[in-house]
N, C-alpha and C positions, 0 to 999 in steps of 0.2 A: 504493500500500500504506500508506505514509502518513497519507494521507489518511483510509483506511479507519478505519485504526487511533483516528486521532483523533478521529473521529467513533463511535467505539467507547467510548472513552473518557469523553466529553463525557453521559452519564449517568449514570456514577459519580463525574464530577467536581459536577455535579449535587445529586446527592444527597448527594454529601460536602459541598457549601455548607453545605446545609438543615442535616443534621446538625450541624455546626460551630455552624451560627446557635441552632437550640435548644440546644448543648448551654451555650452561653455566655449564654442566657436562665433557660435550667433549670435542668440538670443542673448546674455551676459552685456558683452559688449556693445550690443541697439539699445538696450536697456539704461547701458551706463551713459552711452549719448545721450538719450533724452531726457535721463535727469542732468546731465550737464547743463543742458541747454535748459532746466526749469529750475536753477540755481543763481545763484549771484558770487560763489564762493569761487578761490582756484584752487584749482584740485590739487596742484605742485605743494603750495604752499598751507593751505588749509585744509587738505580732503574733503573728504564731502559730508555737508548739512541735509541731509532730507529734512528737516526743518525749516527752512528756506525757500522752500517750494514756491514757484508763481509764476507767470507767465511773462514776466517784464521783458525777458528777454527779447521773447516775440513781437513784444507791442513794440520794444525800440526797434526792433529788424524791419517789421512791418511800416516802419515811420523814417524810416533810413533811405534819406534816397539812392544813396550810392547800391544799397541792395539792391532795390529796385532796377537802376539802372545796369546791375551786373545781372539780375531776372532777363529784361529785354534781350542784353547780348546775347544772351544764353539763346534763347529760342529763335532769335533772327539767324546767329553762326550754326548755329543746328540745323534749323528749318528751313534756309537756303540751302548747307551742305545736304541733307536730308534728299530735297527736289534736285541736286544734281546728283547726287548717287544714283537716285531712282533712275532719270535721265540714263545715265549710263551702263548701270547694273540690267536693266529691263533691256535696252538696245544690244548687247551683248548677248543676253541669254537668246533671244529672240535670234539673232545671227547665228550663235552656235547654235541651236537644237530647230529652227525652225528655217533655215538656209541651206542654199547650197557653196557659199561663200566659201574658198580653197584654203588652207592651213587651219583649221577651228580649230585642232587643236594647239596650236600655239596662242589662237584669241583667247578659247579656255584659261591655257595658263596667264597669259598677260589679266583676264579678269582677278584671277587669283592673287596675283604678285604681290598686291597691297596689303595682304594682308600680316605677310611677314618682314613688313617693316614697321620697325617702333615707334608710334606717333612722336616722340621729339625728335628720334633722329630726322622724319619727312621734315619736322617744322625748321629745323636746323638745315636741310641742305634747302630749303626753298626760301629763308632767308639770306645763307650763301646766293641763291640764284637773283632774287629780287629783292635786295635792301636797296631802298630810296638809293642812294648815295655812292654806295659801292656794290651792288650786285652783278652779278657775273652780266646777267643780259642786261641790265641799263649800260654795262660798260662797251658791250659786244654795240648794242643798239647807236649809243652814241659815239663809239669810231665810226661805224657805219654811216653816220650823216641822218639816221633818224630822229625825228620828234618822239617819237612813239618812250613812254616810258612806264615801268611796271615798280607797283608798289604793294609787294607780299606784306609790310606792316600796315595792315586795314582790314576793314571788315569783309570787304567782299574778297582780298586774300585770304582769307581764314575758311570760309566759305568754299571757297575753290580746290584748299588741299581738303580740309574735310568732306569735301565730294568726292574728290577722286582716291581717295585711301578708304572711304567707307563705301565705296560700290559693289565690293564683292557680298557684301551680306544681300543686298536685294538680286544680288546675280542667285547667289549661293540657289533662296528660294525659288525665284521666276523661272531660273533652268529644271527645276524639278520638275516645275507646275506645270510646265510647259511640254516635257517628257510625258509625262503619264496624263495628257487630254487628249482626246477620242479627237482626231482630226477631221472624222465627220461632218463635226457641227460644224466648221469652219468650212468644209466642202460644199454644203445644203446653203450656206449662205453664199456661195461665188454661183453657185446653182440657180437659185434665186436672182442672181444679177448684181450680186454686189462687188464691188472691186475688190482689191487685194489690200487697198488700205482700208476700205469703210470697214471689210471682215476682220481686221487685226482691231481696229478700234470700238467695235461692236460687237464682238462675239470674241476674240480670243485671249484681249487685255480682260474685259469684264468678268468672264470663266475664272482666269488666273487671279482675280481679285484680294483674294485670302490671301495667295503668295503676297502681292506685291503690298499691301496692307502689313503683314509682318515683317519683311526687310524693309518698308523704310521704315515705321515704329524701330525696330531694332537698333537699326543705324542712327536714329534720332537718340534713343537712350543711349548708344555706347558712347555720340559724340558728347552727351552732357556728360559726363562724366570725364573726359578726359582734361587735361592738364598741360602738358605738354606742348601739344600745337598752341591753344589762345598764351602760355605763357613765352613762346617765342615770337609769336607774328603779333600777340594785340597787346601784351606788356608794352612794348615801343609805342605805339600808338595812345596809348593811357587806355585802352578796351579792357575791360574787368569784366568774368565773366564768372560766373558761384565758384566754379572749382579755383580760378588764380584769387579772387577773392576771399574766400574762407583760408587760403593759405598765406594770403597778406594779414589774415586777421591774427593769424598765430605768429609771424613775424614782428608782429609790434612791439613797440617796450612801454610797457608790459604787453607782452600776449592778451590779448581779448578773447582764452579760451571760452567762455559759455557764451559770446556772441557766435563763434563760428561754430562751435555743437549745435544753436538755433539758425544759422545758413543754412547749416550740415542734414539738419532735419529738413527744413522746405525740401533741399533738393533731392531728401531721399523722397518726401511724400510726391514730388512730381514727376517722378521718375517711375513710382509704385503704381499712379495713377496711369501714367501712359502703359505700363505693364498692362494693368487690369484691362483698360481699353483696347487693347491688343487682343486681348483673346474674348471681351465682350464684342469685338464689331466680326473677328472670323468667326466666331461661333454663335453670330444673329443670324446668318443666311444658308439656304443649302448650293451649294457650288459642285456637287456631285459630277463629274464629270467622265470617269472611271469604272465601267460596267464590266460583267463576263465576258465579253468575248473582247477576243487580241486583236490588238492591233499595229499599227507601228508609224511613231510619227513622222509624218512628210517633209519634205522640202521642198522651200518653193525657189524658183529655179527666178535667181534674179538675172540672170543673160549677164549683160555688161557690169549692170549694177553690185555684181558682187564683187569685182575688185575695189571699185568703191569703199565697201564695207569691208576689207581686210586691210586697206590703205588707212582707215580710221581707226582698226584694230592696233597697229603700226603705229601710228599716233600717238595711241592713248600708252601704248607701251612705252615709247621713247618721252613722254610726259612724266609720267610717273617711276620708272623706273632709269631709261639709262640717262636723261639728263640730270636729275639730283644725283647720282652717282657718278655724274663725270664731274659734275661743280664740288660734291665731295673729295674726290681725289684730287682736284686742281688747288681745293683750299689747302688737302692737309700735306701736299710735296711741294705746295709751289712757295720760294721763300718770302717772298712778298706778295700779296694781294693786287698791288697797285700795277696795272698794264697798260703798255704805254698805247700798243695798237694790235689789233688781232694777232695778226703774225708772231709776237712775241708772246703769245700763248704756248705756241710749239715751241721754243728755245729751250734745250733739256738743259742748258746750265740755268736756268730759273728755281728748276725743281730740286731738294735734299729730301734728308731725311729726319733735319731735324727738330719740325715739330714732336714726332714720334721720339724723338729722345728725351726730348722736353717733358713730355706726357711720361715714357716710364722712369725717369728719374725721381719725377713724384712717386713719394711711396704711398700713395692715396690712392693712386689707381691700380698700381699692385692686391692692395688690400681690399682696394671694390673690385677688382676681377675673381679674385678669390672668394671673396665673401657671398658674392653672386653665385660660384658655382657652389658654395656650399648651401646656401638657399635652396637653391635649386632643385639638388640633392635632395635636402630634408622635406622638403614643399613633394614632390615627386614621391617618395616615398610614403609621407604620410598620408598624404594626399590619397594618391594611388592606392594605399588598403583600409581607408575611412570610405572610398567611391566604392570601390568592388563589394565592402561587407552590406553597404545602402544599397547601391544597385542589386546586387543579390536578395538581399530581405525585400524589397520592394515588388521586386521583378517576380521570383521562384519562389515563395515562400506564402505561407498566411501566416506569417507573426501577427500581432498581435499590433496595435497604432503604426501599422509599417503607412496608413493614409498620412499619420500627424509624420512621423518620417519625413516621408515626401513633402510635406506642404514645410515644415523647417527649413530641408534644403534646398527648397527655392527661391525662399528669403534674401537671400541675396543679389537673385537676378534682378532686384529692384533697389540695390544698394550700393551706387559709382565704387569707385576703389578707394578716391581719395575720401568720401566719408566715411569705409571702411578705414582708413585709415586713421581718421577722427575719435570713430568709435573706440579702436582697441587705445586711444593713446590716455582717451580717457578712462576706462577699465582698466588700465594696469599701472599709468605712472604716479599714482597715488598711493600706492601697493606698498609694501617694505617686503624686499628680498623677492622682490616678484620677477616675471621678465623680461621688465621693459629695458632696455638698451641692450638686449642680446639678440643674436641673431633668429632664435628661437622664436620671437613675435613675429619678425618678419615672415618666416614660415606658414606659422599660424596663421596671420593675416591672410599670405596667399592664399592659404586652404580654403578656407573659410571665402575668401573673394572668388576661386572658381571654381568650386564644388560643385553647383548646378550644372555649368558644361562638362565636367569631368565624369557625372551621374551619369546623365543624359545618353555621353558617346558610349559609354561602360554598359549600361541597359541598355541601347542596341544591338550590341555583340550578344549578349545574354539572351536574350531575346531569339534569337536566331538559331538558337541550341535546343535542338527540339526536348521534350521533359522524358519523353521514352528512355533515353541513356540513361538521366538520375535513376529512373524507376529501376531501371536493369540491372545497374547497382544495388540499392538498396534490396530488392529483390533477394540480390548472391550475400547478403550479412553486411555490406559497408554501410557504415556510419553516413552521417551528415556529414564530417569533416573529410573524413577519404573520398567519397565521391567529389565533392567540390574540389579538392587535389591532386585526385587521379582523374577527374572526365571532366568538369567544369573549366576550370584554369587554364589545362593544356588546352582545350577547344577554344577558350576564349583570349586565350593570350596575344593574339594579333591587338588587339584592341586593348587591353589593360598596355598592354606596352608601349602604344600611338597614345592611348592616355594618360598615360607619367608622363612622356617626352613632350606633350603637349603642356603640363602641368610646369613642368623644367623648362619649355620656352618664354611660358608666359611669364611666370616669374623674374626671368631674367630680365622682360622687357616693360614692366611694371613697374610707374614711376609713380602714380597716385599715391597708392596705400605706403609705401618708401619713404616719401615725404616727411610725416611725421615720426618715423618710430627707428628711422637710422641714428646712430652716434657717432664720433670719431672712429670709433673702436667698429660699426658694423654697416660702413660706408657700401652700397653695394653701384653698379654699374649706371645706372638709371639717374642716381642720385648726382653722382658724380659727373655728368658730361652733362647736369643742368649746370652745373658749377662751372664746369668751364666753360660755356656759352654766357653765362652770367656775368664772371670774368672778365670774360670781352677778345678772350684767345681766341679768334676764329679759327685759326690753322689747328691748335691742337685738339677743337671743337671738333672740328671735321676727321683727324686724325680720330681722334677716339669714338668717332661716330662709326666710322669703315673699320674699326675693331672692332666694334660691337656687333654689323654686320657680317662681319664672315664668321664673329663665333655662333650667331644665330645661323646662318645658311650650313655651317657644319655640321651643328645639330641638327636641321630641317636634312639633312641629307642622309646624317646617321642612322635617325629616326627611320626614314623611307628604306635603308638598308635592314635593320632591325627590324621592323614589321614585317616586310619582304621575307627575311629570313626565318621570322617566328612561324609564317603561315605557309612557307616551306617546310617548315620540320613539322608541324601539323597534318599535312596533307600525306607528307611520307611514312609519318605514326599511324594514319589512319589507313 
């Protein structure tokens, strides 16, 4: 009976883990924010009054213009980049999957490219490319004898890179949506007599509406949340937007922490809101498009017009990709910035190498390359077996609140980085012996900041595993934990593997939540090349920027190798 009992037990004990573990990820720390933000004390120096309680804070934030004013920017540099991502994301996907336009799969990848670069690094080489004064192309433009001049520090610059680095998320969806629609209805309407555009704008955008509804929502919350781009392109300009905002607020002497814990808040609750919206407008309509029987979706044969379309493919590649990459390498070899006329562009005695000496002679950036990989590490790891035990309970399982589970570790899809970052700073540097200034938060932070996507990718691999195996197991005497070690793991290892490494990029490239919770002692990469754009070292800015890129591209490559590999040794076990 005993026995019975405790095995009874042992899935609410279970679930109470999990529970416990997000709520000391999450829930703890949203917590501590928002009694920050309904204080008046500082937590450094006084910890904290729950007796204090009131909402002053908000009335002054509320009554703030400059909030205000950093509110507006927010939604106009979002909600412009937002409309040009769609723009672009939507015309790609539409090229690839619904064209007969020649090389798609190189458009494919150019859609993707952006995605693995580090929003400061973009905002860093495209103020190398367009600073008023000295940009590579006002300099190029005016040897040249042109008027024409480009000015990356402004709003509609900010707008422009945040379009074109946040395209791939409405690609990501629209190419899906666009895949799995019955090409039918688009036939019955050129049947009908409609042209090839009125059918694209009346039947096959509207179809696809859920897609494109969620990537730009998406792309709209990832861009409020970032930090990085408005604090290189709209700092110079005096542009304050919530995230460079609340981190000027903690910059001040004294710190104005319980004003920016109530920033911190608005922008989570706006950000929560556009979530909810998100899946209240896809899930008001039926958009059903996907029946039994197969089919295979067409292409429509644009004649001439599809070089056209891979000439803008071309384009948008050399935009985004190899022009900030060659103004990056020209900033961080070439010895001076100042060019006299085109031609001495190419002069290789212009170019050394010692910005890059400059940079590792600091031992600051030793210690933030290091520090970074050990992040990484611990982030990827812990990361990596808190997603698989949730995915697992969620996915395979009837534990016991595995719904409350799930609705915890979503919580954060509605919570930017940098007021994650807020959050933990107020959760633990009022602590004694706690672990604020180790590297160990920054971890945590990570975890806890991308846990939903690391769910997510992990219970689709899972999913995909039909339940006959567990059963077949269990069947022959093994345990719960043997079959998830002998037939779960091995099968799903393609995907827990793409999802640590994904876990270990992002962290690397994660400046948000960094912000507040680095010290001297746990400087990591992200933090450090805002410092030296800050600085004002363009060369070793750029120098450490093209570091930072090839150690991401090496890992994006490893990654591709190690998955490749994993589901090779999978296929051959099997």
């Amino acid at each position: 009976m005993d026995g019975n009992r405790a095995r009874a037990l042992l899935p609410w004990a279970w679930s109470g883990l999990l529970i416990a573990i997000l709520a000391f990820l999450v829930v703890y720390p949203t917590a501590m924010l928002l009694i920050g933000a309904l204080t008046t004390t500082n937590p450094v120096v006084e910890g904290y009054k729950l007796s204090d309680l009131s909402i002053g804070n908000f009335i002054d934030v509320a009554m703030n213009p400059n909030v205000a004013s950093a509110l507006l920017n927010s939604l106009i540099a979002c909600g412009g980049g937002t409309i040009v991502a769609v723009a672009i994301g939507l015309s790609f996907a539409w090229v690839v999957v619904r064209t007969n336009t020649p090389c798609k799969a190189l458009i494919a990848s150019a859609g993707m490219l952006p995605l693995f670069v580090p929003p400061l690094v973009a905002g860093v080489a495209w103020a190398i490319l367009g600073s008023p004064k000295t940009g590579l192309l006002n300099l190029i433009l005016a040897k040249a004898g042109l008027s024409i001049r480009v000015d990356m520090y402004s709003m509609p610059g900010m707008i422009f890179v945040f379009g074109i680095y946040y395209a791939p998320y409405v690609y990501m969806f629209t190419a899906a949506a666009l895949r799995n629609m019955d090409p039918s209805l688009e036939e019955a309407a050129e049947i009908s007599g409609a042209s090839a555009t009125r059918t694209m704008a009346t039947v096959t955008f509207p179809l696809i509406m859920p897609a494109i509804l969620s990537g730009m929502l998406l792309s709209f919350i990832v861009m409020l949340g970032i930090y990085g781009i408005p604090a290189v392109l709209g700092s110079p300009a005096n542009i304050n937007v919530l995230t460079t905002y609340i981190f000027a607020l903690t910059a001040w002497s004294p710190p104005k922490y319980n004003t920016a814990a109530a920033v911190a808040v608005i922008l989570m609750i706006v950000t929560g809101f556009l979530v909810y919206a998100q899946q209240r407008i896809v899930g008001s309509r039926s958009y059903t498009t996907v029946a039994g029987k197969a089919f295979r979706p067409r292409s429509l044969n644009l004649g001439p017009w599809r070089f056209m379309t891979l000439g803008l493919a071309i384009v948008y590649l050399l935009i985004v990709v190899v022009l900030p990459t060659l103004a990056l390498i020209v900033a961080a070899f070439r010895k001076f910035m100042f060019i006299r006329d085109i031609p001495s562009i190419f002069e290789m005695k212009q170019y050394g190498w010692q910005h890059f000496t400059k940079m590792l002679d600091n031992p600051l950036t030793v210690t933030s390359i290091i520090n970074s990989m050990k992040v990484g590490i611990l982030t990827a790891i812990v990361g990596g077996i808190l997603a698989f035990a949730i995915g697992y309970t969620i996915t395979r399982t009837k534990a016991p609140a595995r719904r409350t589970i799930d609705v915890i570790t979503t919580i954060p899809v509605a919570i930017p980085g940098l007021v994650i970052g807020v959050a933990y700073l107020w959760a633990w540097i009022g602590l004694p012996g706690g672990i604020y200034g180790t590297l160990w938060i920054l971890a945590l932070a990570f975890v806890a900041r991308f846990i939903p996507d690391t769910v997510k990718a992990l219970s689709t691999s899972l999913l995909q595993i039909h339940r006959e195996l567990e059963e077949a197991a269990w069947i022959c005497g093994r345990g719960t934990v043997m079959t998830i070690s002998s037939i779960v793991l091995p099968l799903a290892r393609p995907g827990v593997v793409a999802a640590m490494t994904l876990l270990f990029i992002l962290s690397i490239r994660e400046l948000g939540s960094s912000l507040f919770l680095y010290s001297s002692g746990t400087m990591v990469m992200a933090v450090q090349l805002l410092g030296y754009y800050e600085g004002g070292n363009i060369g070793i800015t750029a120098a450490f920027s093209l570091v930072q890129m090839v150690l991401l591209g090496v890992l994006i490559t490893f990654t591709n190798w190690l998955s490749t590999g994993a589901s090779t040794s999978v296929a051959r076990s099997g």
